[in-house]
C-alpha positions as protocol buffer text, in pm:
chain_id: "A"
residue {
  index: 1
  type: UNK
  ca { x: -826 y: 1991 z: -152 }
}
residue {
  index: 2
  type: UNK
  ca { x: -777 y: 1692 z: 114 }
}
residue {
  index: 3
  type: UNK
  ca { x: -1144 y: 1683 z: 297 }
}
residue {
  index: 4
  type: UNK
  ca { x: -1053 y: 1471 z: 551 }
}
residue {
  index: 5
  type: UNK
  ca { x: -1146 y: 1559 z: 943 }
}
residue {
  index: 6
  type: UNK
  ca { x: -828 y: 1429 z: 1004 }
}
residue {
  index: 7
  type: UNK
  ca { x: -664 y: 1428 z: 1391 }
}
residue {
  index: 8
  type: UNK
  ca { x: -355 y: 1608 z: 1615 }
}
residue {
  index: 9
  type: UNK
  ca { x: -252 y: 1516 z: 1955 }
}
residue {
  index: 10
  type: UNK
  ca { x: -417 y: 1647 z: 2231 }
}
residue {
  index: 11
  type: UNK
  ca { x: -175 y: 1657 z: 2486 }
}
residue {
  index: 12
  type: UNK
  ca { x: 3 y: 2044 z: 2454 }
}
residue {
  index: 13
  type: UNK
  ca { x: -201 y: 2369 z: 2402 }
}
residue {
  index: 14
  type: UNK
  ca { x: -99 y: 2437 z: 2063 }
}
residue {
  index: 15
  type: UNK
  ca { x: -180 y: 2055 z: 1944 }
}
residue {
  index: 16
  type: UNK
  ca { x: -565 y: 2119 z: 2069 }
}
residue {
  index: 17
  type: UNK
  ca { x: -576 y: 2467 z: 1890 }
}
residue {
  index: 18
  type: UNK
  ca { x: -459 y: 2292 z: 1587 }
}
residue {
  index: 19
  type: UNK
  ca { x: -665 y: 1965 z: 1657 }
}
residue {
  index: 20
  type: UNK
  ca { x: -981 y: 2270 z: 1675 }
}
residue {
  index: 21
  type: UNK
  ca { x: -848 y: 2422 z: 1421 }
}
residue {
  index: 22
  type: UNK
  ca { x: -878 y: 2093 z: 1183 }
}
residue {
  index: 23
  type: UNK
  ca { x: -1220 y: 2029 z: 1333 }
}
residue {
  index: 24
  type: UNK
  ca { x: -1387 y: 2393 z: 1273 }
}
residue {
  index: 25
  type: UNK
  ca { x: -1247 y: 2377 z: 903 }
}
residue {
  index: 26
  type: UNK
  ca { x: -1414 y: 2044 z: 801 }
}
residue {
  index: 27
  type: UNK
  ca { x: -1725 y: 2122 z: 1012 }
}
residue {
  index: 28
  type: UNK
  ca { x: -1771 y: 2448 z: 772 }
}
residue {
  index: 29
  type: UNK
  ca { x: -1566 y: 2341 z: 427 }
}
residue {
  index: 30
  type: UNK
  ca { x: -1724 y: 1975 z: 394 }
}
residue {
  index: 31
  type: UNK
  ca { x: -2096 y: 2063 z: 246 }
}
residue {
  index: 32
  type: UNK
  ca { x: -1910 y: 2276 z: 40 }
}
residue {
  index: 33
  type: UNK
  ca { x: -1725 y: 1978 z: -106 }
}
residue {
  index: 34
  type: UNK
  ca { x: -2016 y: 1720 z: -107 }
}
residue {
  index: 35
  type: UNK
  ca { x: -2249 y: 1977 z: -270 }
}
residue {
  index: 36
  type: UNK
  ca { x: -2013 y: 2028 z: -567 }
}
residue {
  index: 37
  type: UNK
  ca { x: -1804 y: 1711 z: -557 }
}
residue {
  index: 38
  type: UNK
  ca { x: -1977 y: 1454 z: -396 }
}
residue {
  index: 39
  type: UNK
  ca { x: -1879 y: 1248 z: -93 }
}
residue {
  index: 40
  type: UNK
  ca { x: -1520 y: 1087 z: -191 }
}
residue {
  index: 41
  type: UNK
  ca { x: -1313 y: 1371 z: -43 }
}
residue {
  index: 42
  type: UNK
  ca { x: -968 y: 1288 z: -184 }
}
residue {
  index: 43
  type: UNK
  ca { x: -781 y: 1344 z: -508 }
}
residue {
  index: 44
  type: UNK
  ca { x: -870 y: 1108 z: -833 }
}
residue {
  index: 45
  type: UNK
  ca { x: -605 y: 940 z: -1008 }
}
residue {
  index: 46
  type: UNK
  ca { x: -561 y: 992 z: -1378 }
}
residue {
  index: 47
  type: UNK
  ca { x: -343 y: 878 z: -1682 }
}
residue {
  index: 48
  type: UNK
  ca { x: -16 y: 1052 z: -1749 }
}
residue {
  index: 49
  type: UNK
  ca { x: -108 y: 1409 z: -1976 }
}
residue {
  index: 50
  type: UNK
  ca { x: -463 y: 1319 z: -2035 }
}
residue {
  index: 51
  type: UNK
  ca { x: -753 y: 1564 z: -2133 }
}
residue {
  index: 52
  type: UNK
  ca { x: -1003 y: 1557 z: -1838 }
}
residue {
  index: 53
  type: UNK
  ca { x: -1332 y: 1679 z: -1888 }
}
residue {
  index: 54
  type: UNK
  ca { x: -1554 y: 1764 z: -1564 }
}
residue {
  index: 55
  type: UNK
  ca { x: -1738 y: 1432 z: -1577 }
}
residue {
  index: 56
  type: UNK
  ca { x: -1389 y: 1228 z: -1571 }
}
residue {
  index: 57
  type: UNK
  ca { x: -1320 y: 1354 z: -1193 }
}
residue {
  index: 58
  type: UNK
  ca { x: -1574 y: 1144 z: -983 }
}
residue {
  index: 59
  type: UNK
  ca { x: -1472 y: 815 z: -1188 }
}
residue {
  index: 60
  type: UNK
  ca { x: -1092 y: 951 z: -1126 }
}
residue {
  index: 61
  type: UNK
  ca { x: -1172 y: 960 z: -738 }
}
residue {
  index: 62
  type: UNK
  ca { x: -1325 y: 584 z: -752 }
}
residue {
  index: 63
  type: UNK
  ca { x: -1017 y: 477 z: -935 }
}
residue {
  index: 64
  type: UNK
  ca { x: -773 y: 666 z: -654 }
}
residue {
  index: 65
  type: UNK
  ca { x: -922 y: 371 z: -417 }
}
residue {
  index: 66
  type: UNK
  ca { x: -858 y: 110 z: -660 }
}
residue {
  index: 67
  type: UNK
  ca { x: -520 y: 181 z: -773 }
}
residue {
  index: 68
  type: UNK
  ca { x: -457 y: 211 z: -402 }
}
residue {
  index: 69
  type: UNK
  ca { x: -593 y: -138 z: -311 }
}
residue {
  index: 70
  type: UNK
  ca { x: -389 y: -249 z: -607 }
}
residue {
  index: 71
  type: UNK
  ca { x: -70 y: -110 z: -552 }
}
residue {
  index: 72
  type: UNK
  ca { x: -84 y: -265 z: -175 }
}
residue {
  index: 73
  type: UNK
  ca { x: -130 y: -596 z: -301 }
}
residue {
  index: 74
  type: UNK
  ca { x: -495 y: -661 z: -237 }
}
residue {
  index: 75
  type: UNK
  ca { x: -658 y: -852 z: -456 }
}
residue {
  index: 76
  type: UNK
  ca { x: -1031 y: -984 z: -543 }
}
residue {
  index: 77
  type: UNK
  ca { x: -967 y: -1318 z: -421 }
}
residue {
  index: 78
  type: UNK
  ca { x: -1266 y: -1334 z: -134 }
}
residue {
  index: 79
  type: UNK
  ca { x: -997 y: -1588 z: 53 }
}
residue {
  index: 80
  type: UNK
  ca { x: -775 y: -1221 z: 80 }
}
residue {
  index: 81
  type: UNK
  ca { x: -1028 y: -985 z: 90 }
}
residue {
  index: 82
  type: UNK
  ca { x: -1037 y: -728 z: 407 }
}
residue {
  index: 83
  type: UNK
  ca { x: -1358 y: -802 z: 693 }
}
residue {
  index: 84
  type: UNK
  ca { x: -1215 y: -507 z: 931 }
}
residue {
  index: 85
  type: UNK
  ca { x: -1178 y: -196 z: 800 }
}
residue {
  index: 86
  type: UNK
  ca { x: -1059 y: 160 z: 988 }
}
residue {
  index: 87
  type: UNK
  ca { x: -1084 y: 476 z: 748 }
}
residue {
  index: 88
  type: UNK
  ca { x: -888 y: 698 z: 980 }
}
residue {
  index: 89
  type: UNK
  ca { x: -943 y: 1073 z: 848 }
}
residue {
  index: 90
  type: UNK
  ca { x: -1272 y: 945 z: 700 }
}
residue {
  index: 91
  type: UNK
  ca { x: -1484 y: 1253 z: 583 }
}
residue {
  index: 92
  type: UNK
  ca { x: -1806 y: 1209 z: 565 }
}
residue {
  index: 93
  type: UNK
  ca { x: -1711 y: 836 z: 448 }
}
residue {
  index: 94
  type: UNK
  ca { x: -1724 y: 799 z: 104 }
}
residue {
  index: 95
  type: UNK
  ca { x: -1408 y: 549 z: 113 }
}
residue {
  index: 96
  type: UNK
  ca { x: -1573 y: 367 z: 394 }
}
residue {
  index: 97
  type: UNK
  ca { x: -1890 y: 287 z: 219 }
}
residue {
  index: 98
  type: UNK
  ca { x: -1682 y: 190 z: -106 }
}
residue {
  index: 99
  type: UNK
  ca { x: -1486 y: -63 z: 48 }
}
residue {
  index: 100
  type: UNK
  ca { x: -1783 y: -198 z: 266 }
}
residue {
  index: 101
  type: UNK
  ca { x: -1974 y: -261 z: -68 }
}
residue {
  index: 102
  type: UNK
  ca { x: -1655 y: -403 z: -246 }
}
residue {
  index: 103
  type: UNK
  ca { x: -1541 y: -636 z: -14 }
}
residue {
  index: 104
  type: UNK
  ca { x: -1895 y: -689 z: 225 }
}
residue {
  index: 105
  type: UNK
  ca { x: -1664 y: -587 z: 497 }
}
residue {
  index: 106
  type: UNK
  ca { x: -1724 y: -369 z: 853 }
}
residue {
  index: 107
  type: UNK
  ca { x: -1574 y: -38 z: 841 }
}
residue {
  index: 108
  type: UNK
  ca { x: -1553 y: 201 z: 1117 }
}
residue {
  index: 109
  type: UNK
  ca { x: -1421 y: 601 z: 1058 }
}
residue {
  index: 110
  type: UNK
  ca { x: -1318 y: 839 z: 1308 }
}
residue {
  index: 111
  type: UNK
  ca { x: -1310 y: 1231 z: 1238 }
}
residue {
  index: 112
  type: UNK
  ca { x: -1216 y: 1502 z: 1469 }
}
residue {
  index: 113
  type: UNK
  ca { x: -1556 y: 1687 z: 1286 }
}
residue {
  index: 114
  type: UNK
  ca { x: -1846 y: 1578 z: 1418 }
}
residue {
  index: 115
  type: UNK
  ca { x: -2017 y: 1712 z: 1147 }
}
residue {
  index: 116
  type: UNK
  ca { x: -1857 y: 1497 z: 888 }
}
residue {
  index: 117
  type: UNK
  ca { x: -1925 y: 1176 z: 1156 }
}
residue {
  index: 118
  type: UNK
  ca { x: -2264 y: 1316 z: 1165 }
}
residue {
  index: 119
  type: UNK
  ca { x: -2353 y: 1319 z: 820 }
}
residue {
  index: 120
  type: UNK
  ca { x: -2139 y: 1014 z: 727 }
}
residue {
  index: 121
  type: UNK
  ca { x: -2384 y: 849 z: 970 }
}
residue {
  index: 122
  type: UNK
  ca { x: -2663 y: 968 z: 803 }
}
residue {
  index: 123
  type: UNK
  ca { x: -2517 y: 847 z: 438 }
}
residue {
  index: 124
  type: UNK
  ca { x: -2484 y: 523 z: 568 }
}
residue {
  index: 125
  type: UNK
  ca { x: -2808 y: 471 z: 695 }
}
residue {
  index: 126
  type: UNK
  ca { x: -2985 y: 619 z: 388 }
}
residue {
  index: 127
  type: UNK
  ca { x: -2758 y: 374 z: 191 }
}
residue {
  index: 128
  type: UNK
  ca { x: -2872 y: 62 z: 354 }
}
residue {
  index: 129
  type: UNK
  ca { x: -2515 y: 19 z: 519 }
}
residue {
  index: 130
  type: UNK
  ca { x: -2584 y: 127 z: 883 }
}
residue {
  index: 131
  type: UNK
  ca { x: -2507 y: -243 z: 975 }
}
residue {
  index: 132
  type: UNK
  ca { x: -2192 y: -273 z: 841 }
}
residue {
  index: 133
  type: UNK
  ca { x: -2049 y: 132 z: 875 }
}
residue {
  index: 134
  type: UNK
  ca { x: -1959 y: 338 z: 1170 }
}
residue {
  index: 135
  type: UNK
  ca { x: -1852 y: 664 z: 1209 }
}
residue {
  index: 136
  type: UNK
  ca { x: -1719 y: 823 z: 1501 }
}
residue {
  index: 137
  type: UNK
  ca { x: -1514 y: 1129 z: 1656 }
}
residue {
  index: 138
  type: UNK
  ca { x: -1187 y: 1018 z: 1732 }
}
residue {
  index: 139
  type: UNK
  ca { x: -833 y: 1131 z: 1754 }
}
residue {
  index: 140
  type: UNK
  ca { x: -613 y: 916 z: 1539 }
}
residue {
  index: 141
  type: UNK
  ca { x: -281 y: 950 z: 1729 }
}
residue {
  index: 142
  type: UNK
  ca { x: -471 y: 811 z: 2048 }
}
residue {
  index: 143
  type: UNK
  ca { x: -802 y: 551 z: 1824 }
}
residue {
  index: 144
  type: UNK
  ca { x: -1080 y: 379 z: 2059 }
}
residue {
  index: 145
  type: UNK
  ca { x: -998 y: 58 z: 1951 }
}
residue {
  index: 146
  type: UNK
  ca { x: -793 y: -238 z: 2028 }
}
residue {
  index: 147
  type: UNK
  ca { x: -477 y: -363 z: 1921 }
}
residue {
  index: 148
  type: UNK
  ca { x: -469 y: -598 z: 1596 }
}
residue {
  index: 149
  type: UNK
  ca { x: -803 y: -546 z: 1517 }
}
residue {
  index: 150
  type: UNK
  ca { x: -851 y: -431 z: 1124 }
}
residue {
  index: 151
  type: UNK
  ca { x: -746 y: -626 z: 851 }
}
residue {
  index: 152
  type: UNK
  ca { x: -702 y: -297 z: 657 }
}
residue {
  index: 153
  type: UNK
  ca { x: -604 y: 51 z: 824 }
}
residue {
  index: 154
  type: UNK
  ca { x: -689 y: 316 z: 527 }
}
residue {
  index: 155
  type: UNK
  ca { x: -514 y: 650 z: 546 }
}
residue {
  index: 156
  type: UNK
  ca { x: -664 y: 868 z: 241 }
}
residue {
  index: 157
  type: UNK
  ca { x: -499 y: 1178 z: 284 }
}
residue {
  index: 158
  type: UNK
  ca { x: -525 y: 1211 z: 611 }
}
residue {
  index: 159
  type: UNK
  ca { x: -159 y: 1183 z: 740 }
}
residue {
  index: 160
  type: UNK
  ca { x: -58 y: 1554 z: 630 }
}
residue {
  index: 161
  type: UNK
  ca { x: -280 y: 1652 z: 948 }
}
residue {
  index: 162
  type: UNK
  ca { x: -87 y: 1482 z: 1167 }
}
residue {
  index: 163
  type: UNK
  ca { x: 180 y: 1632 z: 1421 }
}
residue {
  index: 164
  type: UNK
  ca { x: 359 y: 1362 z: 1511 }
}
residue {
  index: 165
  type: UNK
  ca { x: 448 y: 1114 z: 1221 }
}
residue {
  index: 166
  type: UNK
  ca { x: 577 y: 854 z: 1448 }
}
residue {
  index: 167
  type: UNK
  ca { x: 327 y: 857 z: 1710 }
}
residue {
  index: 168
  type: UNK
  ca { x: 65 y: 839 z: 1392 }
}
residue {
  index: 169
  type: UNK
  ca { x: 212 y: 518 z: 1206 }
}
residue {
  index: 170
  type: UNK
  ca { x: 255 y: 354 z: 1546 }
}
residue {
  index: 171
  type: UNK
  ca { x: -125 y: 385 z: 1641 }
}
residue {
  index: 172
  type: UNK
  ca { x: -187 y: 279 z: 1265 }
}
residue {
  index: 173
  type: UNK
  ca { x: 35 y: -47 z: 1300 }
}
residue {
  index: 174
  type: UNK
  ca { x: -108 y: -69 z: 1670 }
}
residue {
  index: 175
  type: UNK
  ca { x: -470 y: -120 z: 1537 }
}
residue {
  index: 176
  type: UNK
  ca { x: -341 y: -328 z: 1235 }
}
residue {
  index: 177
  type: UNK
  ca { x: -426 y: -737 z: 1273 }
}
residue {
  index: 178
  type: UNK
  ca { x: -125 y: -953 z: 1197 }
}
residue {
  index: 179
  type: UNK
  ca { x: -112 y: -997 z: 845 }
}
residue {
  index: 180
  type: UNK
  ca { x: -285 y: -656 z: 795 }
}
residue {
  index: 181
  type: UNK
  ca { x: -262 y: -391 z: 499 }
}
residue {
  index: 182
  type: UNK
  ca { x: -182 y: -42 z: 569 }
}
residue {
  index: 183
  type: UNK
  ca { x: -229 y: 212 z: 308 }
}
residue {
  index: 184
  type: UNK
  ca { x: -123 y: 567 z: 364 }
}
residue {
  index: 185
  type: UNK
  ca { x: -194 y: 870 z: 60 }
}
residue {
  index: 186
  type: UNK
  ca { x: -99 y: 1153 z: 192 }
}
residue {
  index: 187
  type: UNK
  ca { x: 83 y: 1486 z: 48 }
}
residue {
  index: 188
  type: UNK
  ca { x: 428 y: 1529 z: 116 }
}
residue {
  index: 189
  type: UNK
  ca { x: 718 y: 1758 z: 58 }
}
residue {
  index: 190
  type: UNK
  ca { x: 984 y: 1661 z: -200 }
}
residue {
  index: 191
  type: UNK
  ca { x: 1253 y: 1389 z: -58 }
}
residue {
  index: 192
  type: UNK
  ca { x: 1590 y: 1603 z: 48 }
}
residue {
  index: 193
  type: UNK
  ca { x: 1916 y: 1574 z: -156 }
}
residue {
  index: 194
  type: UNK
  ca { x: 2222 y: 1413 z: 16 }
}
residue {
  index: 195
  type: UNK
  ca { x: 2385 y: 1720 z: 57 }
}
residue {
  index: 196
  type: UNK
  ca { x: 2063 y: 1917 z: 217 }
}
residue {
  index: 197
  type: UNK
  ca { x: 1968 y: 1910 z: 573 }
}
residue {
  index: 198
  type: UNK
  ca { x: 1629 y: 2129 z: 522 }
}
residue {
  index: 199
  type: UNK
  ca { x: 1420 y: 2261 z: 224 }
}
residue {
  index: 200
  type: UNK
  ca { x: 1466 y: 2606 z: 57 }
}
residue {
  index: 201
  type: UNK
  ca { x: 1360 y: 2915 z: 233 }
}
residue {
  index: 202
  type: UNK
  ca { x: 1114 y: 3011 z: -63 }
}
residue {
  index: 203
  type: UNK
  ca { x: 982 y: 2617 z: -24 }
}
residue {
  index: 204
  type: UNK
  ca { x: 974 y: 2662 z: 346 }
}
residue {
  index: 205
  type: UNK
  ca { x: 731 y: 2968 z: 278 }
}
residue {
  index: 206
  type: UNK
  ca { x: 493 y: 2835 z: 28 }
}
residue {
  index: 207
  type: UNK
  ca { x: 401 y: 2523 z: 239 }
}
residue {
  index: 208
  type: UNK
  ca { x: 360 y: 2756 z: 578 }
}
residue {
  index: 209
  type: UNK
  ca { x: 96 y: 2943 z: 380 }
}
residue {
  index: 210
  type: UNK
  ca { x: -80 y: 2656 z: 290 }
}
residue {
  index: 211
  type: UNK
  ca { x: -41 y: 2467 z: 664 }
}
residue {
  index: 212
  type: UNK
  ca { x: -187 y: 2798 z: 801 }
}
residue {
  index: 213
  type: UNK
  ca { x: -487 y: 2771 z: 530 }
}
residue {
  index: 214
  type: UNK
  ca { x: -558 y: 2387 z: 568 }
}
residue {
  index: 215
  type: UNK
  ca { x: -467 y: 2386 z: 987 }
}
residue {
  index: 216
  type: UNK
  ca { x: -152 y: 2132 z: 906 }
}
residue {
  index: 217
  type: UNK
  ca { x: 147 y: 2094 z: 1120 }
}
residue {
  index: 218
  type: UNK
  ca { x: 481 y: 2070 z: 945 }
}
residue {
  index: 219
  type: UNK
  ca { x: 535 y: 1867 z: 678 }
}
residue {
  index: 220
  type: UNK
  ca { x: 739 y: 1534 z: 632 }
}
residue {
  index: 221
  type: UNK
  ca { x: 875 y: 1376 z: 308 }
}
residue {
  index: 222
  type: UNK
  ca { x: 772 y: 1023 z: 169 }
}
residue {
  index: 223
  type: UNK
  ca { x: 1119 y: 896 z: 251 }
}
residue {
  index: 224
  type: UNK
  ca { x: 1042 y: 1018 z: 628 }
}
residue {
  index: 225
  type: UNK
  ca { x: 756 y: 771 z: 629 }
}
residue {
  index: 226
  type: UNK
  ca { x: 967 y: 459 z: 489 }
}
residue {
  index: 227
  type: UNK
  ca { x: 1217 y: 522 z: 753 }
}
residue {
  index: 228
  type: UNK
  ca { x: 956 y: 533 z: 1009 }
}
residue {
  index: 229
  type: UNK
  ca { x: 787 y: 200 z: 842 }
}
residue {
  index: 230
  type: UNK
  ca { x: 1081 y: 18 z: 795 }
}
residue {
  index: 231
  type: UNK
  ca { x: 1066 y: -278 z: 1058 }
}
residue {
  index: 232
  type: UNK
  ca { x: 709 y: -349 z: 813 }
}
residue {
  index: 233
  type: UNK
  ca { x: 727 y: -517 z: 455 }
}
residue {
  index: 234
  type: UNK
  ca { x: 612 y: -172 z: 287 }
}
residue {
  index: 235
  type: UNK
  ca { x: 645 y: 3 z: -44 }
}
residue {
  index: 236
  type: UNK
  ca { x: 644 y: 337 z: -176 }
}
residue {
  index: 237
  type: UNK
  ca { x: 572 y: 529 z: -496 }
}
residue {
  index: 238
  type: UNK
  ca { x: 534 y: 914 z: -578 }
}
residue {
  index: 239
  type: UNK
  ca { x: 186 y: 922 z: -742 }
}
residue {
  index: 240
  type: UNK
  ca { x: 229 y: 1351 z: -803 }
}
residue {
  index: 241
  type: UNK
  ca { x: 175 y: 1321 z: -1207 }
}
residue {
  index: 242
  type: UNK
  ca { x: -114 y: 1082 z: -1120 }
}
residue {
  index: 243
  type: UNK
  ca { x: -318 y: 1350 z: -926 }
}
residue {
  index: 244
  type: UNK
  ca { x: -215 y: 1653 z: -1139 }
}
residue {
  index: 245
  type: UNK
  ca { x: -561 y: 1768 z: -1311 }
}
residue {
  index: 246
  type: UNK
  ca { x: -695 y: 1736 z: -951 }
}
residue {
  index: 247
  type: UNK
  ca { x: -609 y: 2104 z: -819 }
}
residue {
  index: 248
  type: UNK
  ca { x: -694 y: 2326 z: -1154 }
}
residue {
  index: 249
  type: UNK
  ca { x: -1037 y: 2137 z: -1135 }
}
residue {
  index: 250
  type: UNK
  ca { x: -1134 y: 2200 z: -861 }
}
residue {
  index: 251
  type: UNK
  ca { x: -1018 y: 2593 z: -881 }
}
residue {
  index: 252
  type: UNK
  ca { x: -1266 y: 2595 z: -1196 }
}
residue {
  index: 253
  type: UNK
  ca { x: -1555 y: 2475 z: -976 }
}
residue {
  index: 254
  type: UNK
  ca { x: -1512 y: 2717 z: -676 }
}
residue {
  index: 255
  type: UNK
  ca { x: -1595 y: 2975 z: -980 }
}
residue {
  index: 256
  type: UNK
  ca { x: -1858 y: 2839 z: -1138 }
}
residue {
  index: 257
  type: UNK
  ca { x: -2208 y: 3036 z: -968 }
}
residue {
  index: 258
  type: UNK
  ca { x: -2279 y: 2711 z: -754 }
}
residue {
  index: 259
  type: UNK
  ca { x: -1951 y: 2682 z: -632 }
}
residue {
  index: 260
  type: UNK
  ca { x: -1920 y: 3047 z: -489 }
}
residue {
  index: 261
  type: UNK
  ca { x: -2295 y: 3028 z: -382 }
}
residue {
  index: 262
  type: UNK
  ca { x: -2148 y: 2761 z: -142 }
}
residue {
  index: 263
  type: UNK
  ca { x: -1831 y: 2908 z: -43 }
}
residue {
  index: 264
  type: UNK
  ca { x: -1995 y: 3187 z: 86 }
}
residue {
  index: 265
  type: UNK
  ca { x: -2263 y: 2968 z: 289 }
}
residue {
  index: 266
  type: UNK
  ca { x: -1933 y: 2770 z: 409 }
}
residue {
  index: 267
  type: UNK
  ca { x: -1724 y: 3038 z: 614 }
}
residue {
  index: 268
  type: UNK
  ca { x: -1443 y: 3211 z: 651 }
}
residue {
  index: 269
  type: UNK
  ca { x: -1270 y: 2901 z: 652 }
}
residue {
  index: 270
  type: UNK
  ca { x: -1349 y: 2724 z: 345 }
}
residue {
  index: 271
  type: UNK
  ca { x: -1289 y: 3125 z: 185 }
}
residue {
  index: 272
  type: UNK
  ca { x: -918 y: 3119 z: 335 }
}
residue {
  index: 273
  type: UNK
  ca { x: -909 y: 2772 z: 223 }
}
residue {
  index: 274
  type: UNK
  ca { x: -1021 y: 2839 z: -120 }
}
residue {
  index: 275
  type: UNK
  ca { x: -788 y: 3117 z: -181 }
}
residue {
  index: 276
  type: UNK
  ca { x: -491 y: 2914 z: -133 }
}
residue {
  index: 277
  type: UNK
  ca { x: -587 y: 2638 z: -352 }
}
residue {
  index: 278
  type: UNK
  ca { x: -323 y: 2786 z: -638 }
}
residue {
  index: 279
  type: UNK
  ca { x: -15 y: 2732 z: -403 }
}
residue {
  index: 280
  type: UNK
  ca { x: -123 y: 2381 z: -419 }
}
residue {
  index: 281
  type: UNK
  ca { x: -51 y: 2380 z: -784 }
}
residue {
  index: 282
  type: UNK
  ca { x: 235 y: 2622 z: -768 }
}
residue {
  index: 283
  type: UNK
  ca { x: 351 y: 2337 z: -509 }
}
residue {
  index: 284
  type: UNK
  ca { x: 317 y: 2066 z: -730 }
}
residue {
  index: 285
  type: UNK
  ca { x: 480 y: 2243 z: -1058 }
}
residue {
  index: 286
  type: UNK
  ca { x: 789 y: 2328 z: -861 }
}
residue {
  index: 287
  type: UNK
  ca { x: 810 y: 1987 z: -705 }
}
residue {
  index: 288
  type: UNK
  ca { x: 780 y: 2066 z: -361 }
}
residue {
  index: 289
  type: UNK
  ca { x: 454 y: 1961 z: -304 }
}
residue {
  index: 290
  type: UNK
  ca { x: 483 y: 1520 z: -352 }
}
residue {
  index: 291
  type: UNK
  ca { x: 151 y: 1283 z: -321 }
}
residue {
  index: 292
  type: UNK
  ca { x: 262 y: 960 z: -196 }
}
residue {
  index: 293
  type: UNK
  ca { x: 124 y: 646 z: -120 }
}
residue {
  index: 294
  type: UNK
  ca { x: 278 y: 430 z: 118 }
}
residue {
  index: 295
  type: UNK
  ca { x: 201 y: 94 z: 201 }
}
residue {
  index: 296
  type: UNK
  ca { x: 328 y: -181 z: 440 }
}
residue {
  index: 297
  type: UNK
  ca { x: 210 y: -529 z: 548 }
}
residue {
  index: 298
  type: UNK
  ca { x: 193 y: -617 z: 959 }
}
residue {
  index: 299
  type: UNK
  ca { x: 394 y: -916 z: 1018 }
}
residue {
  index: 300
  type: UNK
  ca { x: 186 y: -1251 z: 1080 }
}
């Protein structure tokens, strides 16, 4: 399940209902998370058909981040390294602390949860990072900050949140420094044949049920993105068989004593949430459901 307070636009009365929508759910679903998971709120990344036991799936979500940084090109030269970091849909900022750590960069997050900013916050400071992480409440179709200022914008499934795909990568290139990485992970739907103009009525239906569970608008496909990054040097792969253990394992801990002691603390919510977790899986078996990473270079 993507834990991300991600954003929506503000600017129509159905955006804000689904921008409170997003908000309420993360405000009530991410204890749940941390308590049983920890604070990296994102898929891990594993090897093609390998046996995953429950201590593999922390270490899986640590190497989701570097896989990420190394499919984008970013390397551990400190000539190269990132300084200015934005983790746009940040949670309660376990990405942001990471790559503070890894490269001794600044990182700022923005959330539409200000419980997630809240307790990000409070991670930071209890991890000694407080000078060099920020977390804030922010919409990330409209971000407080200027243009060209982070040397890396990190999307970690946050982009399946957002309304308006265009307006989203726009504001992510916007805030981007010349010369800047941009790496988007995000869930998709499968690419469209040449003949098809829409998905399958039955496909159609599955990912409705799970937008109205996890407050998402509609959904685009990875090709959607390149078109709408193509004036950037960017690349694409479909990372689905990578993430594949993720789902079933975390269906196994919402039924372990713990984990329903906590959904029940969590709200309504994280209980409609939890209940649709096996159309996530259904999803991916079938192929409709894709997770993508996208990533594109701002030009000097």
């Amino acid at each position: 399940m993507t834990t991300h307070g991600e954003t929506a636009a503000t600017s129509t009365p159905d955006a804000r209902a689904l921008q409170e929508g997003i908000a309420e759910f993360y405000d009530q679903s991410s204890g749940l998370w941390e308590d049983i998971w920890g604070d990296h709120m994102h898929h891990g990344f594993y090897d093609p058909d390998s046996n995953v036991s429950g201590s593999d799936h922390p270490a899986a979500q640590i190497r989701m981040i570097e896989e990420s940084l190394r499919f984008a090109g970013i390397t551990d030269d400190p000539a190269k390294q990132p300084k200015t970091i934005v983790d746009v849909g940040c949670g309660v900022g376990g990405s942001s602390r990471y790559l503070a750590r890894k490269f001794g960069a600044e990182c700022q997050g923005i959330t539409l949860s200000p419980v997630q900013a809240g307790r990000a916050n409070v991670l930071a400071k209890d991890e000694g990072l407080a000078d060099k992480v920020s977390f804030q409440v922010a919409d990330a179709l409209k971000q407080p900050f200027p243009d060209g200022q982070f040397d890396l914008v990190w999307c970690m499934e946050s982009g399946e949140h957002m309304p308006d795909k265009a307006k989203f990568v726009n504001e992510l290139a916007r805030v981007a420094a010349p010369g800047g990485t941009i790496i988007i992970v995000t869930w998709c739907h499968r690419d469209l044949g040449p003949s098809e103009e829409d998905l399958e009525p039955w496909e159609k239906k599955l990912l409705n049920r799970i937008c109205n569970a996890y407050y998402l608008p509609e959904w685009c496909s990875t090709s959607d993105y390149v078109k709408l990054l193509q004036s950037l040097s960017l690349q694409a792969a479909d990372w689905s068989e990578r993430v594949a253990p993720f789902w079933p394992a975390v269906i196994r801990s919402a039924f372990t004593w713990k984990g329903f002691i906590s959904l029940l603390r969590s709200g309504l919510k994280a209980i409609k949430g939890a209940l649709v977790m096996p159309l996530m899986i259904q999803g991916y078996q079938k192929g409709v459901i894709k997770f993508a990473i996208i990533t594109c270079r701002k030009p000097e």
